[in-house]
C-alpha positions, -999 to +999 in steps of 0.1 A: +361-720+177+345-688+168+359-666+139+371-636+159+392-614+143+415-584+153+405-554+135+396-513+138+360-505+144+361-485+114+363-514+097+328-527+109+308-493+108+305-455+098+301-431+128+283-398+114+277-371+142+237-361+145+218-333+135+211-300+150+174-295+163+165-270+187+133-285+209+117-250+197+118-264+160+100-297+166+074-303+149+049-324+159+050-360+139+058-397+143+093-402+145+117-402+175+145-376+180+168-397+197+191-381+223+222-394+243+197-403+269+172-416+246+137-405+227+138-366+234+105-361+216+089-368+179+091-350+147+077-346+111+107-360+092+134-384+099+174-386+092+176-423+090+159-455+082+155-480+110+167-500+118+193-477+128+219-474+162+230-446+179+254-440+207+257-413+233+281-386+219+274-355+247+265-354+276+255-394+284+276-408+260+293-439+251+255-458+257+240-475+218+206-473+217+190-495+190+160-477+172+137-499+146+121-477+131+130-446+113+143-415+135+164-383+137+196-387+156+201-354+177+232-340+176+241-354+207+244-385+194+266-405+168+249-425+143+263-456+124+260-445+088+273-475+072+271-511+088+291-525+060+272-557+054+277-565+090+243-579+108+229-543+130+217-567+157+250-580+165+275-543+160+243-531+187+256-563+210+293-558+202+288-517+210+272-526+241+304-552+256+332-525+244+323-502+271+327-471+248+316-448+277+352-450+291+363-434+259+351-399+267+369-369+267+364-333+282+371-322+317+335-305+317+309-319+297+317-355+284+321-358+246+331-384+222+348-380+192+340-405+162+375-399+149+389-419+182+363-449+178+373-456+141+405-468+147+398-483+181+413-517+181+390-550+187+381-583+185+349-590+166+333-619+143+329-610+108+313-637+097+276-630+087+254-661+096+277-664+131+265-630+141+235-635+134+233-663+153+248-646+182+224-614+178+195-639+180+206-655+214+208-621+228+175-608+213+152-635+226+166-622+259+156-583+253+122-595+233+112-611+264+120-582+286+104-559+263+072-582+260+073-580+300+075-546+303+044-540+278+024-565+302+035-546+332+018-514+312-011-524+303-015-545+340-003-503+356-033-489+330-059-517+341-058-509+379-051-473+371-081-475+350-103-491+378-093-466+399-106-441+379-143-456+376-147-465+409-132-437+425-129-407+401-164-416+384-177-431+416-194-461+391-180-487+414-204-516+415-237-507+442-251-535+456-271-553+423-236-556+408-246-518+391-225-481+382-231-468+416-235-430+407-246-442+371-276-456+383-289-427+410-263-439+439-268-412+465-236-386+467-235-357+492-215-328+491-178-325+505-165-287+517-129-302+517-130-314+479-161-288+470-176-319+451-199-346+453-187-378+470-207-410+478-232-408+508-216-417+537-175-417+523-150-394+544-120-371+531-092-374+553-054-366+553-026-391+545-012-381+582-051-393+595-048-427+574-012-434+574+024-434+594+046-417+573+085-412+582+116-400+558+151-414+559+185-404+561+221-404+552+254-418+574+281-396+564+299-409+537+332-397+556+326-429+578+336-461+557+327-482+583+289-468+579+294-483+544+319-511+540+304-545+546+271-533+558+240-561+547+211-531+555+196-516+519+198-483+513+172-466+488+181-434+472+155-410+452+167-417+422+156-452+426+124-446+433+110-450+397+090-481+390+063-500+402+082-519+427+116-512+437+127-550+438+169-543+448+198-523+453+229-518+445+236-497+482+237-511+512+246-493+553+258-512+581+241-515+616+267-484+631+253-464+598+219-471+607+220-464+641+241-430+634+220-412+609+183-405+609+181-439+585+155-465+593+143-495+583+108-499+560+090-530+558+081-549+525+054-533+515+062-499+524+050-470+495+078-449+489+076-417+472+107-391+462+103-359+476+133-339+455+159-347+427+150-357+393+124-384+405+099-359+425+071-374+426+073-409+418+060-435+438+070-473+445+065-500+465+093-517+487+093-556+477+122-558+508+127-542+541+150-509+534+160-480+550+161-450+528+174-415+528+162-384+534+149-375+502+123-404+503+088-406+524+079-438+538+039-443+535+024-469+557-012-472+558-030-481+591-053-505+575-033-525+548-059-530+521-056-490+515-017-497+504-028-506+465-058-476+467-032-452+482-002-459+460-022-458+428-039-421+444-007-406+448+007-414+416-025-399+401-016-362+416+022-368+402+017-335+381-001-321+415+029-329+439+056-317+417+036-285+418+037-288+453+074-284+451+090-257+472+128-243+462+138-223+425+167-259+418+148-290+423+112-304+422+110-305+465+080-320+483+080-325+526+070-348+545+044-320+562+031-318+527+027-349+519+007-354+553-018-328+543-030-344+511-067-352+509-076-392+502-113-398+500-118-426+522-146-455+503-166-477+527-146-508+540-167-529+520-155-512+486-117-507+493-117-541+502-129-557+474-109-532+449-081-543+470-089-577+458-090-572+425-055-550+422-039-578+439-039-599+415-026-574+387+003-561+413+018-598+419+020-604+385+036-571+375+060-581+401+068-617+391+076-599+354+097-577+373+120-603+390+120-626+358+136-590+337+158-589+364+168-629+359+170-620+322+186-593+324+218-611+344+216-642+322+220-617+290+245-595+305+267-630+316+267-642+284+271-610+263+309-609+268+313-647+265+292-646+232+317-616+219+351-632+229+340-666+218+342-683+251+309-698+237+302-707+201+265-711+187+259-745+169 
């Protein structure tokens, strides 16, 4: 059996409330000012030498971040100021299966106070060598993930990049395997774009290339829209990945069929037109319906889905300008019909196509394996922490 003991969590670490810094007084540098909802910027000095934890204090709190390198907590955070000999991978994993977000306070903003986590009463391991043989079960799990995610980067930058040459810089290869415009490719001049495009490429709008459609919500009033129902349901706020892979929301047939909901096919592009994701634009990996803060994208001819996709997310800072209404970033379907998409010759799109493939399946395999790892971790955190399974 495991070593648990009963103690305070005072007895394990230091809380110390962060530091006050305006965004006005940054000052441009290397380390993270970490926030309750993570890295708010970089500045020229740091508070505390990595590796260090933090955990929501206003606003988002109750969530430990671990940083590992040095940083300045913000004052919306607590910092642990004293681990006490303890091993900081393991109080990170033991912060994370306490839950600490349920000990908020406040009836407007949520605060929490370091002077009701002290004597908070737990079970933990306080023997050295077991937690850090428990910290390094659980961080093989997050080292993968993060190992993923950089692979799923640099795969994003390497079609993003091709993009650019071939369709930006217009060096796609000519027909000796050459930089098209590079080596004297013929271009003509487009009114619409008031540049030089390739000899014989069109501009068109998405409504010209594509079917595009927006979602809907069943009133929440109506359970039976809800309860049961085997029919995802995307929200905005969802839309923020490469590939939206599951959900957590689901309608039933009598939801679909009484709201302006409707279903997507795998494959769709989806981009959010308001809300805190404007902009943003993923690919379906399931059929889904949506709601009404989404655009469904369907190209007519399917090898333009990668080309379009990755074009759209290129005028991200261009649609949010786009934006109608003084609250929220807020696009339109009608505006997202009128965008201009230089059109390539079959020949080209097709073989970019080919290549993007390739880089898309394997940013999604990554994807579903995080999502694997992510469960496995998150089923054996608690069992780790309560000893229900003991490292040998």
């Amino acid at each position: 059996m495991s070593s648990l003991e009963i103690c305070e969590l005072g007895d394990l670490i230091e809380f110390q409330r962060g530091y006050d810094l305006p965004k006005s007084s940054f000052i441009q540098g290397k380390y993270p000012v970490q926030s309750s909802n993570g890295i708010l910027g970089y500045h020229n000095e740091y508070k505390v030498k990595g590796p260090g934890i933090t955990i929501g204090r206003s606003g988002t709190v109750g969530i430990p971040h671990l940083i590992k390198k040095n940083f300045f907590p913000h004052n919306t955070v607590l910092f642990i100021k004293d681990f006490k000999g303890n091993d900081i991978d393991y109080i990170y994993y033991l912060l994370k299966s306490l839950n600490l977000i349920e000990m908020k306070t406040g009836s407007g903003v949520p605060t929490m106070n370091r002077n009701h986590l002290h004597p908070l009463k737990i079970k933990a391991i306080r023997k050295l060598e077991e937690q850090r043989s428990i910290a390094w079960v659980l961080s093989l799990l997050d080292q993968k993930i993060e190992l993923n995610n950089k692979i799923n980067k640099e795969l994003e930058t390497m079609a993003k990049t091709l993009y650019d040459y071939w369709f930006v810089q217009f060096d796609f290869p000519d027909e000796n395997g050459k930089p098209y415009k590079s080596s004297g490719g013929k271009m003509e001049y487009n009114s619409i774009l008031k540049r030089e495009i390739p000899l014989g490429w069109e501009v068109k709008k998405i409504k010209d290339i594509a079917k595009t459609a927006s979602g809907g919500t069943p009133l929440s009033s109506k359970s039976e829209y809800y309860q049961g129902g085997n029919i995802p349901w995307i929200n905005s706020g969802e839309v923020n990945s490469s590939f939206i892979i599951s959900t957590k929301n689901y309608i039933t047939d009598l939801g679909l069929n009484n709201s302006n909901a409707k279903i997507f096919d795998k494959n769709t592009i989806l981009i959010a037109m308001y809300g805190a994701t404007a902009g943003k634009v993923s690919f379906i990996d399931f059929p889904a319906s949506t709601n009404q803060a989404i655009c469904a994208i369907n190209p007519h001819e399917k090898e333009f889905q990668i080309y379009l996709k990755i074009h759209l997310e290129k005028l991200y800072k261009y649609l949010v300008n786009l934006s109608s209404g003084s609250a929220r970033d807020n696009l339109s379907q009608e505006k997202i019909n009128s965008i201009d998409v230089i059109c390539p010759n079959k020949n080209i799109i097709s073989e970019f196509n080919n290549l993007c493939q390739n880089l898309m399946i394997s940013i999604l395999i990554n994807m579903k394996q995080n999502k694997k790892l992510n469960q496995t971790r998150d089923w054996l955190l608690p069992m780790l922490m309560n000893g229900q399974v003991k490292i040998d």
